[in-house]
PDB file of N, CA, C and O in Angstrom:
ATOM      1  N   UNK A   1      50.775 106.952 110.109  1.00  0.00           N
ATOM      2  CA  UNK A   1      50.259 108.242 109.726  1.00  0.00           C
ATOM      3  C   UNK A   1      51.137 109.375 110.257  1.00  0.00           C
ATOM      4  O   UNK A   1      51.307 110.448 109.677  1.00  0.00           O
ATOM      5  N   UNK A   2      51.727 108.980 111.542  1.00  0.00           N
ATOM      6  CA  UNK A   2      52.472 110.326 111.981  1.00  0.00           C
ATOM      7  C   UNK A   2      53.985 110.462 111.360  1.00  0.00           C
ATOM      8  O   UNK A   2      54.741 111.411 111.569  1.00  0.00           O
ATOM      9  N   UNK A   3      54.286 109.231 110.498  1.00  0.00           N
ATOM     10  CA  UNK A   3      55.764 109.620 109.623  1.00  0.00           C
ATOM     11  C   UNK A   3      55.465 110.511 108.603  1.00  0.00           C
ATOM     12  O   UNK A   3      56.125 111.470 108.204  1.00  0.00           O
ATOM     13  N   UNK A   4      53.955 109.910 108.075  1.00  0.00           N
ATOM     14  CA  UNK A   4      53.690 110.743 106.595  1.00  0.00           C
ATOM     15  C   UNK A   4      53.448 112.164 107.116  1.00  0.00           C
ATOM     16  O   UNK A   4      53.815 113.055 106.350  1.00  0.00           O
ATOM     17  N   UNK A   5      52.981 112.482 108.104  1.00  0.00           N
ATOM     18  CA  UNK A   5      52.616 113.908 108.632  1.00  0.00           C
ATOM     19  C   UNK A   5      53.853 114.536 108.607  1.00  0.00           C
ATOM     20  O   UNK A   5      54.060 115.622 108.065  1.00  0.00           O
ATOM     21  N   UNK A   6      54.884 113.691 109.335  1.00  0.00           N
ATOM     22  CA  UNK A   6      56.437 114.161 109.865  1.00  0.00           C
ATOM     23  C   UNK A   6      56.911 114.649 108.312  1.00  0.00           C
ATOM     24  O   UNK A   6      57.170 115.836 108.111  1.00  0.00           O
ATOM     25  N   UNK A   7      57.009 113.604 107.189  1.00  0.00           N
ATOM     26  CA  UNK A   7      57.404 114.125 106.172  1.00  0.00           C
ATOM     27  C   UNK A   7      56.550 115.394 105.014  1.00  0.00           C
ATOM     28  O   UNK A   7      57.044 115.935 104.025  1.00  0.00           O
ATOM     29  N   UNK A   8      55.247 115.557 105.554  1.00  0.00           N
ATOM     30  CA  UNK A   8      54.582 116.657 104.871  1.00  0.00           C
ATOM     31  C   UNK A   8      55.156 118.014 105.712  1.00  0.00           C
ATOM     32  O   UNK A   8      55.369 119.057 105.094  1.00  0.00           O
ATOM     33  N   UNK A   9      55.458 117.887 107.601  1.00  0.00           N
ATOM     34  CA  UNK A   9      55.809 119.064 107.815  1.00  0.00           C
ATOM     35  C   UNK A   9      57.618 119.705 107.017  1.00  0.00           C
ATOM     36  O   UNK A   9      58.087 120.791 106.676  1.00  0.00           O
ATOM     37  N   UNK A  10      57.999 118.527 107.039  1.00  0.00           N
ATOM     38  CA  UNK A  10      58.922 118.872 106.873  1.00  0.00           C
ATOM     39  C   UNK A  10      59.313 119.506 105.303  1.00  0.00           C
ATOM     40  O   UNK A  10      60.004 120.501 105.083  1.00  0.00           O
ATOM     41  N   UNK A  11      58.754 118.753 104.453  1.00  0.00           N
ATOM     42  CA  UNK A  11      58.064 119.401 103.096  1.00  0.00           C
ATOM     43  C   UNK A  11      57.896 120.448 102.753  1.00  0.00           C
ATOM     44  O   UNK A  11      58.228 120.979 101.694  1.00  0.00           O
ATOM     45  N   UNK A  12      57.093 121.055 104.050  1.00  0.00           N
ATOM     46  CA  UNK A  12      55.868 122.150 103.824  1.00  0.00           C
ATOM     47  C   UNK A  12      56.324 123.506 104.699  1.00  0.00           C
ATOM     48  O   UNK A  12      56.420 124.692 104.385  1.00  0.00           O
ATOM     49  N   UNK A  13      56.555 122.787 105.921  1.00  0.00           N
ATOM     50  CA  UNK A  13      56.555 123.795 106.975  1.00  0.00           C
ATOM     51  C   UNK A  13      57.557 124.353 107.155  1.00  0.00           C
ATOM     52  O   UNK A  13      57.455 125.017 108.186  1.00  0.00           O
ATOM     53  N   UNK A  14      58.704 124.475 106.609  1.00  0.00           N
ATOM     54  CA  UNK A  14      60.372 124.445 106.856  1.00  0.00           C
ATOM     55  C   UNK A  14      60.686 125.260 108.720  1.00  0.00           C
ATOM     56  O   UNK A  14      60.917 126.435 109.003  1.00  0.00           O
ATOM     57  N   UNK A  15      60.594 124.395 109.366  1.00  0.00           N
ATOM     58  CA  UNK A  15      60.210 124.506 110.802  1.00  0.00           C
ATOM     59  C   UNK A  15      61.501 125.330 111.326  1.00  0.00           C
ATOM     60  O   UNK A  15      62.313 125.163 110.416  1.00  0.00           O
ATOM     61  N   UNK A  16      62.218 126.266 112.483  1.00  0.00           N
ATOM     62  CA  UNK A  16      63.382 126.035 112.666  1.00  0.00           C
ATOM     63  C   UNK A  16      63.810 125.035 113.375  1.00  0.00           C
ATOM     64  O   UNK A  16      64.922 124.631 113.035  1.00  0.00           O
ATOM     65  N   UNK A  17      63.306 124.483 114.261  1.00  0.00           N
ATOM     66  CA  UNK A  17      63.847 123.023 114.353  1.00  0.00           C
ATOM     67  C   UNK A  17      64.064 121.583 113.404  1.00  0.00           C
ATOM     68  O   UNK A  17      63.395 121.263 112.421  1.00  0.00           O
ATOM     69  N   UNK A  18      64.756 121.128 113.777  1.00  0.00           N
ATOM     70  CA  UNK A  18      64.722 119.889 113.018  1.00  0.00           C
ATOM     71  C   UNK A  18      62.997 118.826 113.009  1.00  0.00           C
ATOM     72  O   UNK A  18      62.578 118.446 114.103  1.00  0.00           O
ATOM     73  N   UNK A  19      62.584 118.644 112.344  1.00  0.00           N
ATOM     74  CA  UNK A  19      61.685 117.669 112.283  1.00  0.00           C
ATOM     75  C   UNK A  19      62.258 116.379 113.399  1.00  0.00           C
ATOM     76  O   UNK A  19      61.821 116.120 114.521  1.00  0.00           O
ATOM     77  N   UNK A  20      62.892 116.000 112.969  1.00  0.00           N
ATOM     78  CA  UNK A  20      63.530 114.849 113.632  1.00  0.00           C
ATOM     79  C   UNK A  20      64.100 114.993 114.860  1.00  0.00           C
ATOM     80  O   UNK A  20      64.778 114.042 115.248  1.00  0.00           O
ATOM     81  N   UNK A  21      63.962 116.237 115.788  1.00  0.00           N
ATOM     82  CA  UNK A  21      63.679 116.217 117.011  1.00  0.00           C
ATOM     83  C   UNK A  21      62.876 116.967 117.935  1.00  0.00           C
ATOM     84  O   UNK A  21      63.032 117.459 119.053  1.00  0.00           O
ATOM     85  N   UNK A  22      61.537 116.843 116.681  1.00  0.00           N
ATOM     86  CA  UNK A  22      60.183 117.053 117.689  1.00  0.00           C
ATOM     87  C   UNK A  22      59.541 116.212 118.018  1.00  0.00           C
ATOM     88  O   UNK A  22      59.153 115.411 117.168  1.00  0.00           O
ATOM     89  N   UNK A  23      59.206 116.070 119.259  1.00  0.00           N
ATOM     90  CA  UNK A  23      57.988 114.859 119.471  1.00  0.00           C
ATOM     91  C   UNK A  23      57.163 114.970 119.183  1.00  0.00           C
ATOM     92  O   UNK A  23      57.028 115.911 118.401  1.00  0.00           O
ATOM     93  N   UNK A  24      55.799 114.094 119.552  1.00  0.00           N
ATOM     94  CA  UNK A  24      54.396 114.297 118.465  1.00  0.00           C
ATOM     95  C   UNK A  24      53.832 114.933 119.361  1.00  0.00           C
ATOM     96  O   UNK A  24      52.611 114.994 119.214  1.00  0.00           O
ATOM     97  N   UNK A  25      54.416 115.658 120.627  1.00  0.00           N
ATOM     98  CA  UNK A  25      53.305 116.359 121.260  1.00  0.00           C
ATOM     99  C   UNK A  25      53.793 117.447 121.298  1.00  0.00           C
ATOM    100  O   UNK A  25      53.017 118.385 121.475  1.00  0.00           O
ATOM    101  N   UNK A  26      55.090 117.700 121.165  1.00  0.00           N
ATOM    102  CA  UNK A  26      55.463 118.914 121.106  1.00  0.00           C
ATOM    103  C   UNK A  26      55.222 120.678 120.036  1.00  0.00           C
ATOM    104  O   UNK A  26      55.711 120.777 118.911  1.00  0.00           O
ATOM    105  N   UNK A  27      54.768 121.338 120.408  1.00  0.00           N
ATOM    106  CA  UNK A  27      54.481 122.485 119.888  1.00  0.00           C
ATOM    107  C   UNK A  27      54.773 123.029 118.682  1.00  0.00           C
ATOM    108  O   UNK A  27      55.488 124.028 118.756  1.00  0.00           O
ATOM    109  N   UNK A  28      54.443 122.683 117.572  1.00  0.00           N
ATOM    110  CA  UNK A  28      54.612 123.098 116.595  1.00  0.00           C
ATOM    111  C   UNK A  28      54.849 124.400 115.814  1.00  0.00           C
ATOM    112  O   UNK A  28      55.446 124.602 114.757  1.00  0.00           O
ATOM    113  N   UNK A  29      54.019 125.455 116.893  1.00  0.00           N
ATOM    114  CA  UNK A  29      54.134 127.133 116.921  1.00  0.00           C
ATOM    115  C   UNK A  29      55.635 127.367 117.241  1.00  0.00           C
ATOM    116  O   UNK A  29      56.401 128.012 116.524  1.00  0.00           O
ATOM    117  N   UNK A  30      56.098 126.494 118.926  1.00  0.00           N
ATOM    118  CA  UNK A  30      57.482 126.888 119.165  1.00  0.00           C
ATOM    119  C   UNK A  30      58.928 126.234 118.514  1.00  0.00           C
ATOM    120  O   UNK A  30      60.059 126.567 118.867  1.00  0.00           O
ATOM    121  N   UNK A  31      58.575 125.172 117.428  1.00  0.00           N
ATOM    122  CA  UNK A  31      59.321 124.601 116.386  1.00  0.00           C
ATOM    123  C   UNK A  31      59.222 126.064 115.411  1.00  0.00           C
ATOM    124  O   UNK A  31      60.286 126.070 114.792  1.00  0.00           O
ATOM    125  N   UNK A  32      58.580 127.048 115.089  1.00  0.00           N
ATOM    126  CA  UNK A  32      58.622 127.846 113.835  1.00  0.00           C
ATOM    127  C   UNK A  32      57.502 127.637 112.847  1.00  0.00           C
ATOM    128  O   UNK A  32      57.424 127.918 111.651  1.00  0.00           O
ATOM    129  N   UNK A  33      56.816 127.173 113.525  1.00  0.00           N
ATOM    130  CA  UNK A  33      55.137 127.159 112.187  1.00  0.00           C
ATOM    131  C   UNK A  33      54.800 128.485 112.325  1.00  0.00           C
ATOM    132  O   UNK A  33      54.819 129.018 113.435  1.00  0.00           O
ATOM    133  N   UNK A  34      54.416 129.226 111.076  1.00  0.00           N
ATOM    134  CA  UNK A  34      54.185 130.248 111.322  1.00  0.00           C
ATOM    135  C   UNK A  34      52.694 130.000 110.699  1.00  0.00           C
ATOM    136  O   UNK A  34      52.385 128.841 110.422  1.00  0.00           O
ATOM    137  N   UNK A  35      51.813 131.000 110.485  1.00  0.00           N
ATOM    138  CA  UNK A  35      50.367 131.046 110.233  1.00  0.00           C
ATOM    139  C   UNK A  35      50.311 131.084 108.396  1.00  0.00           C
ATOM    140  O   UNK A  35      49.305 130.642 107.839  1.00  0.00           O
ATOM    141  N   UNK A  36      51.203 131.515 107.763  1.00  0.00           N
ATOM    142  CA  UNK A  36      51.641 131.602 106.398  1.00  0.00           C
ATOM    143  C   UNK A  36      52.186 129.601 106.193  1.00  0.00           C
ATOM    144  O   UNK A  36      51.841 129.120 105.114  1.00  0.00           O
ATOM    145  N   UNK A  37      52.653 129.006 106.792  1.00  0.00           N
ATOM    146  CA  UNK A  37      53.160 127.161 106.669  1.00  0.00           C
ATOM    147  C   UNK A  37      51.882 126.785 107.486  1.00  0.00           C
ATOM    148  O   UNK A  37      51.486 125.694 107.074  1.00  0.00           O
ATOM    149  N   UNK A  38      51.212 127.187 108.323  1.00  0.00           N
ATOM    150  CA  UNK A  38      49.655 126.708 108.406  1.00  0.00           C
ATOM    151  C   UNK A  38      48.913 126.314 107.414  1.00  0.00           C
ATOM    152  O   UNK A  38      48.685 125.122 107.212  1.00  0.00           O
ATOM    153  N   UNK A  39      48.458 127.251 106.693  1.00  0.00           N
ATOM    154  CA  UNK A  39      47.942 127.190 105.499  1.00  0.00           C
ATOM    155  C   UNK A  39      48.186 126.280 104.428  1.00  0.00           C
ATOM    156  O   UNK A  39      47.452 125.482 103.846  1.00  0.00           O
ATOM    157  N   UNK A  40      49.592 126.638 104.284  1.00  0.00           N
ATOM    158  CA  UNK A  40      50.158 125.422 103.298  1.00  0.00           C
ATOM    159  C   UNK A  40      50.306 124.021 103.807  1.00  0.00           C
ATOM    160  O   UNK A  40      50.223 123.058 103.046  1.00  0.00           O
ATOM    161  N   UNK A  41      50.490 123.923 104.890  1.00  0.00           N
ATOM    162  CA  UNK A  41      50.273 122.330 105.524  1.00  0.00           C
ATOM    163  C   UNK A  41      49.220 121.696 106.136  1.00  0.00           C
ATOM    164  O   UNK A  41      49.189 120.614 106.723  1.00  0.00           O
ATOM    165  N   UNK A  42      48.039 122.813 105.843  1.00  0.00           N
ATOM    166  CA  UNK A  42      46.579 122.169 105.741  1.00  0.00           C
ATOM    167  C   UNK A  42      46.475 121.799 104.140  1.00  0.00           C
ATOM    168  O   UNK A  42      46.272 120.693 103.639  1.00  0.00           O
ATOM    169  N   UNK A  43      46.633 122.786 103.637  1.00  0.00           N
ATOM    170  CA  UNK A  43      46.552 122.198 101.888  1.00  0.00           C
ATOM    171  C   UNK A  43      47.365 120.720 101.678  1.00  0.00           C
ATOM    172  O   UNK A  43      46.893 119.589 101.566  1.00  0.00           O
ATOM    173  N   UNK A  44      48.181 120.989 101.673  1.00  0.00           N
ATOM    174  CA  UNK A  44      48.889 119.623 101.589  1.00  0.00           C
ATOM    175  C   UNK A  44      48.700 118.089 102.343  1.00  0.00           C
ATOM    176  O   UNK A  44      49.011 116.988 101.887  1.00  0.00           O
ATOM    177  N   UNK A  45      48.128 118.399 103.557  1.00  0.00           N
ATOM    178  CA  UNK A  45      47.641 117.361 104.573  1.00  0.00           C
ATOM    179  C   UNK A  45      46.123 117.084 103.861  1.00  0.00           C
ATOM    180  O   UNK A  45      45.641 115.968 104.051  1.00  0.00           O
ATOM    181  N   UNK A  46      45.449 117.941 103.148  1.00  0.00           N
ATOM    182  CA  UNK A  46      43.859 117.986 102.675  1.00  0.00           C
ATOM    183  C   UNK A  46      44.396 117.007 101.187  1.00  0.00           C
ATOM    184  O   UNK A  46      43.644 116.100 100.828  1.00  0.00           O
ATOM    185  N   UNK A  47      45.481 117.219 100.529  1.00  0.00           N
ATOM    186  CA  UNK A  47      45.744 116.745  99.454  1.00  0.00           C
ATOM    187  C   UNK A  47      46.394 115.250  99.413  1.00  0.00           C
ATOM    188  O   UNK A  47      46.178 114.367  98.582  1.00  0.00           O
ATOM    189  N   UNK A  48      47.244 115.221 100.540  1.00  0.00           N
ATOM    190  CA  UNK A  48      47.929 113.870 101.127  1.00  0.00           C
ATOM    191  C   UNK A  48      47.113 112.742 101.045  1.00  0.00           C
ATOM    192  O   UNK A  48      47.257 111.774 100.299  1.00  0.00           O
ATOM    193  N   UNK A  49      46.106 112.980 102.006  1.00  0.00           N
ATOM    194  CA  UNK A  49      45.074 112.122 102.849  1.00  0.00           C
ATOM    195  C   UNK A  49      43.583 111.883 102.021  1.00  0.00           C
ATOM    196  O   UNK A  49      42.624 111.221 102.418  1.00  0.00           O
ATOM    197  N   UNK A  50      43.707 112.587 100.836  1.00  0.00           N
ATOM    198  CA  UNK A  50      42.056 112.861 100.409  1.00  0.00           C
ATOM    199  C   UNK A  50      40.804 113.369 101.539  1.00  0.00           C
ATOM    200  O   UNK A  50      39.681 112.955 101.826  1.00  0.00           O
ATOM    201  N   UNK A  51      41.711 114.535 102.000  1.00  0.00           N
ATOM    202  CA  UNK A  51      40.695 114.636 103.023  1.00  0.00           C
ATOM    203  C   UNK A  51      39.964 116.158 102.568  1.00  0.00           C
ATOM    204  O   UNK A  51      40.277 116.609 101.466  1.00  0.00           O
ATOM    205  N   UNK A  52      38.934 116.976 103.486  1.00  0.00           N
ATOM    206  CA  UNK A  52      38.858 117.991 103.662  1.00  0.00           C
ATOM    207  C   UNK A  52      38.629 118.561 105.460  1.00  0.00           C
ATOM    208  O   UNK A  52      37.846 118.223 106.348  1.00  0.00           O
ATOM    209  N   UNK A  53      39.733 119.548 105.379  1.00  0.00           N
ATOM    210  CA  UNK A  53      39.384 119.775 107.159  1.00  0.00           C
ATOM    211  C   UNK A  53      38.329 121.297 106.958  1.00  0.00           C
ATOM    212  O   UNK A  53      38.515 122.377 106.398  1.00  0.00           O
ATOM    213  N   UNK A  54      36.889 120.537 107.935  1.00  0.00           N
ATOM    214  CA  UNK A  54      35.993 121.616 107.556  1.00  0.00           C
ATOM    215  C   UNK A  54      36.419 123.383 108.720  1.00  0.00           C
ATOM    216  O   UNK A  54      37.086 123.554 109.741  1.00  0.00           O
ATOM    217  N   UNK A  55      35.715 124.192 107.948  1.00  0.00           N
ATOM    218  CA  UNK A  55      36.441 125.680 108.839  1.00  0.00           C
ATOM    219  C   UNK A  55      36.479 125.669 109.968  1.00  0.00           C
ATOM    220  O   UNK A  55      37.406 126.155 110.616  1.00  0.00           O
ATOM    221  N   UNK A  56      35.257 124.986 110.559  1.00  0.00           N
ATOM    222  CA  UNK A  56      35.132 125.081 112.409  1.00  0.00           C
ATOM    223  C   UNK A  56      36.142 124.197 112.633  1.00  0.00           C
ATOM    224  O   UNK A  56      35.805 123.726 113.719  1.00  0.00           O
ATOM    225  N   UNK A  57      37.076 123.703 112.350  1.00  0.00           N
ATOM    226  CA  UNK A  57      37.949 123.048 112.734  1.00  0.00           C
ATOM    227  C   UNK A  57      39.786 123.415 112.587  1.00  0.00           C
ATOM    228  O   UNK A  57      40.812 122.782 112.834  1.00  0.00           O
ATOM    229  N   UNK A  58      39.507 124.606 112.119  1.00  0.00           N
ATOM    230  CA  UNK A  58      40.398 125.171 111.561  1.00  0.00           C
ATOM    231  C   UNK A  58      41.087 126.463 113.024  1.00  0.00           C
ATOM    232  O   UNK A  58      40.653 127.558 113.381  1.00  0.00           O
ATOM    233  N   UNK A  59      41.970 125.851 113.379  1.00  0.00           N
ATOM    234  CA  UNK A  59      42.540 126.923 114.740  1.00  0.00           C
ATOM    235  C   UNK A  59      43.731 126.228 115.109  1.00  0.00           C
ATOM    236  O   UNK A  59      44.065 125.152 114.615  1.00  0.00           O
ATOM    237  N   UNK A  60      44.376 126.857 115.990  1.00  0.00           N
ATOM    238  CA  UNK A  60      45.246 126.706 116.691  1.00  0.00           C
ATOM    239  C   UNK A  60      45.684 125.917 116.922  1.00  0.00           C
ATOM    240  O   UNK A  60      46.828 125.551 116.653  1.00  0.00           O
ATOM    241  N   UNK A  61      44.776 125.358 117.572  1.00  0.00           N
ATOM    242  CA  UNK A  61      45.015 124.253 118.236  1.00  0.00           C
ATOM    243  C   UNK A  61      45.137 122.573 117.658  1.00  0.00           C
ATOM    244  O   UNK A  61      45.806 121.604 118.015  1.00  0.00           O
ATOM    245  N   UNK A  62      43.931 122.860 116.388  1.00  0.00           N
ATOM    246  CA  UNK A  62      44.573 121.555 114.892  1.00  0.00           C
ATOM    247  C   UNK A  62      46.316 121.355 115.263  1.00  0.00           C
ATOM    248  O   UNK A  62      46.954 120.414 115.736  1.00  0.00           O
ATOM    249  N   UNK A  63      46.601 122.379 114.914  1.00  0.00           N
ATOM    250  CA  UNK A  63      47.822 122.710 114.196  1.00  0.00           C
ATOM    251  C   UNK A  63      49.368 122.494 115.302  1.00  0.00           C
ATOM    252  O   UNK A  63      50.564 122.318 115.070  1.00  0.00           O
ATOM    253  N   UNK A  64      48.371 122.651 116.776  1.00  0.00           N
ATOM    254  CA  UNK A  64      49.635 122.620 117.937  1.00  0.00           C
ATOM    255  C   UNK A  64      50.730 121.623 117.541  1.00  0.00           C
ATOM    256  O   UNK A  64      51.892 122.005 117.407  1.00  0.00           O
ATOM    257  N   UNK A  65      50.350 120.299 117.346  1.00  0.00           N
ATOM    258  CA  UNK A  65      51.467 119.077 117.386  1.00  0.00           C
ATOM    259  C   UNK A  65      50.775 118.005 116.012  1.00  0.00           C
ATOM    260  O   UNK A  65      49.826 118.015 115.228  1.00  0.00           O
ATOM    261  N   UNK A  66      51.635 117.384 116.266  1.00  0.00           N
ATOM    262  CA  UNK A  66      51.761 116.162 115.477  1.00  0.00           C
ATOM    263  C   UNK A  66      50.890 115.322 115.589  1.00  0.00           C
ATOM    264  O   UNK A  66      50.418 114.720 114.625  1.00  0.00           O
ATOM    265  N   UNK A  67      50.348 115.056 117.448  1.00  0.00           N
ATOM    266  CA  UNK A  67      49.203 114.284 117.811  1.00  0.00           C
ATOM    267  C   UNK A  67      47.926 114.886 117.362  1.00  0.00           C
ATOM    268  O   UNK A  67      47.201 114.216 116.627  1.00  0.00           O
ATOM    269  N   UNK A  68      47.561 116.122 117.738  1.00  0.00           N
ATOM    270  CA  UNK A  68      46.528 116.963 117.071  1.00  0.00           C
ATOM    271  C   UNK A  68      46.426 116.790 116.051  1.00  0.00           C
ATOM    272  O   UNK A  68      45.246 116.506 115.842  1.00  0.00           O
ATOM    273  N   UNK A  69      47.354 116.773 114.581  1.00  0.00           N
ATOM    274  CA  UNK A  69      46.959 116.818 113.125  1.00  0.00           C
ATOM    275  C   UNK A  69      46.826 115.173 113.235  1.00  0.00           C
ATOM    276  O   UNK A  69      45.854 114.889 112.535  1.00  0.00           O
ATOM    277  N   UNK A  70      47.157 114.449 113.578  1.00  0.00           N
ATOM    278  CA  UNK A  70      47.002 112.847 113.369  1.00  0.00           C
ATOM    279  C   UNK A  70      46.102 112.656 114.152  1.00  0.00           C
ATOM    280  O   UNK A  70      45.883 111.448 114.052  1.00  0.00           O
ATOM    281  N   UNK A  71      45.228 113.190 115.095  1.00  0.00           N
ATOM    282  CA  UNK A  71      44.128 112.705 115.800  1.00  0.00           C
ATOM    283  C   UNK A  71      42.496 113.187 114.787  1.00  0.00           C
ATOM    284  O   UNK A  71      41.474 112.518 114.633  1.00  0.00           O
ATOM    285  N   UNK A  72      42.833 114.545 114.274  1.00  0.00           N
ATOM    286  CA  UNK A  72      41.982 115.284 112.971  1.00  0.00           C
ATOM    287  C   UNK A  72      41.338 114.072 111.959  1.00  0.00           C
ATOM    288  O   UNK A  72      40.265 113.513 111.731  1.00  0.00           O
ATOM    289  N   UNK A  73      43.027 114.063 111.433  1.00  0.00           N
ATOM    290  CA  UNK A  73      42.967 113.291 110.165  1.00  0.00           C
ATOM    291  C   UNK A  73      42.329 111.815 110.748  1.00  0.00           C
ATOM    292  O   UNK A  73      41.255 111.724 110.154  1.00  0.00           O
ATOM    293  N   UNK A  74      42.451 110.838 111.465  1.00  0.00           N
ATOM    294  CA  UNK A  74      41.828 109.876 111.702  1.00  0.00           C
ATOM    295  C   UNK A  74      40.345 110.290 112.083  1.00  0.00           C
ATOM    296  O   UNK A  74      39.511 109.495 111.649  1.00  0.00           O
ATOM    297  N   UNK A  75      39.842 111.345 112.788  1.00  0.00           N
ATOM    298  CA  UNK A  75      38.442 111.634 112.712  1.00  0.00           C
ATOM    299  C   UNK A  75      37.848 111.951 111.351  1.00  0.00           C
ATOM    300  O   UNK A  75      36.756 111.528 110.970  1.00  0.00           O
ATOM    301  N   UNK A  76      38.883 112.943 110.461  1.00  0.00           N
ATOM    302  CA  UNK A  76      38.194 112.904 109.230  1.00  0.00           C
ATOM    303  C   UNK A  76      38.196 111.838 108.154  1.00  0.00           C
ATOM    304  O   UNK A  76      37.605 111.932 107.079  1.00  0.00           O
ATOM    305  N   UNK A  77      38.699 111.133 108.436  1.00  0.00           N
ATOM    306  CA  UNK A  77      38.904 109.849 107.259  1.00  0.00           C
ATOM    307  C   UNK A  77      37.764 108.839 108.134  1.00  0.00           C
ATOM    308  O   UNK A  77      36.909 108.291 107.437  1.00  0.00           O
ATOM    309  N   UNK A  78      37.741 108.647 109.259  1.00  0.00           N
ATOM    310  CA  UNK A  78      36.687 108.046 109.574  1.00  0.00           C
ATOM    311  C   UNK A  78      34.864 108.310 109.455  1.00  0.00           C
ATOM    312  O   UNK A  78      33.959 107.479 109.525  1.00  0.00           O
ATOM    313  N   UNK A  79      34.805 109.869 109.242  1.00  0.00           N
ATOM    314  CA  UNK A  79      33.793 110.164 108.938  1.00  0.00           C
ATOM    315  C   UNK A  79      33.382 109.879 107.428  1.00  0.00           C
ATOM    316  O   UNK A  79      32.372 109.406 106.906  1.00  0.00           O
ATOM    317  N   UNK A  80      34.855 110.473 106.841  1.00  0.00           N
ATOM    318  CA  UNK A  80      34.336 110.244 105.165  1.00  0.00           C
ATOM    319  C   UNK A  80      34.032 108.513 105.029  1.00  0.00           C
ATOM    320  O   UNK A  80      32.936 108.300 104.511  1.00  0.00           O
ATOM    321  N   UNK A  81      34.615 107.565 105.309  1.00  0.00           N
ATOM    322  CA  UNK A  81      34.449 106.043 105.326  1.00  0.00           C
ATOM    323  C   UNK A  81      32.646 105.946 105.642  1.00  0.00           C
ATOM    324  O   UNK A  81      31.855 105.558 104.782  1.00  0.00           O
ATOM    325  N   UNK A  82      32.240 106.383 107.040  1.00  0.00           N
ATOM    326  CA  UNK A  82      30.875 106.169 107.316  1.00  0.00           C
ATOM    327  C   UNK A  82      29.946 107.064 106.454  1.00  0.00           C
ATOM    328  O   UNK A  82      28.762 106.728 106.478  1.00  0.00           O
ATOM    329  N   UNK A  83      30.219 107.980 105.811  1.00  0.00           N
ATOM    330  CA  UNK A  83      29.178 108.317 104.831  1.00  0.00           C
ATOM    331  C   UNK A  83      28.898 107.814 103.644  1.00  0.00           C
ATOM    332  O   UNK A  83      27.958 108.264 102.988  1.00  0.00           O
TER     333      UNK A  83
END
């Protein structure tokens, strides 16, 4: 899950760092996400995954790293499965 993430940021987010040398915990704000590639790489991560990320979940902190959006997405795909 965290390659397909790696290849949606890179897709989506046009980071100034390289994708390929951020770690999955590393800061995604100080790679160049701006709040305008937020947006678009929730859309695209919502479209990827068949997911929906609900609003209260929607901040900062989703968005910090790689582990954060891949820790989301496994809570939300696990919820949609149990309903």
């Amino acid at each position: 899950m965290k390659n397909e993430l790696r290849t949606i940021i890179k897709d989506v987010a046009h980071l100034e760092a390289s994708i390929d040398h951020i770690a999955d915990s590393d800061d995604l704000y100080e790679a160049g996400l701006s709040s305008l590639n937020t947006i678009q790489l929730m859309l695209a991560i919502e479209k990827h995954f068949n997911i929906e990320i609900p609003d209260e979940m929607l901040n900062r902190q989703l968005f910090q790293s790689i582990d954060s959006l891949a820790g989301a997405v496994t809570q939300l795909q696990r919820a949609e499965q149990s309903a």
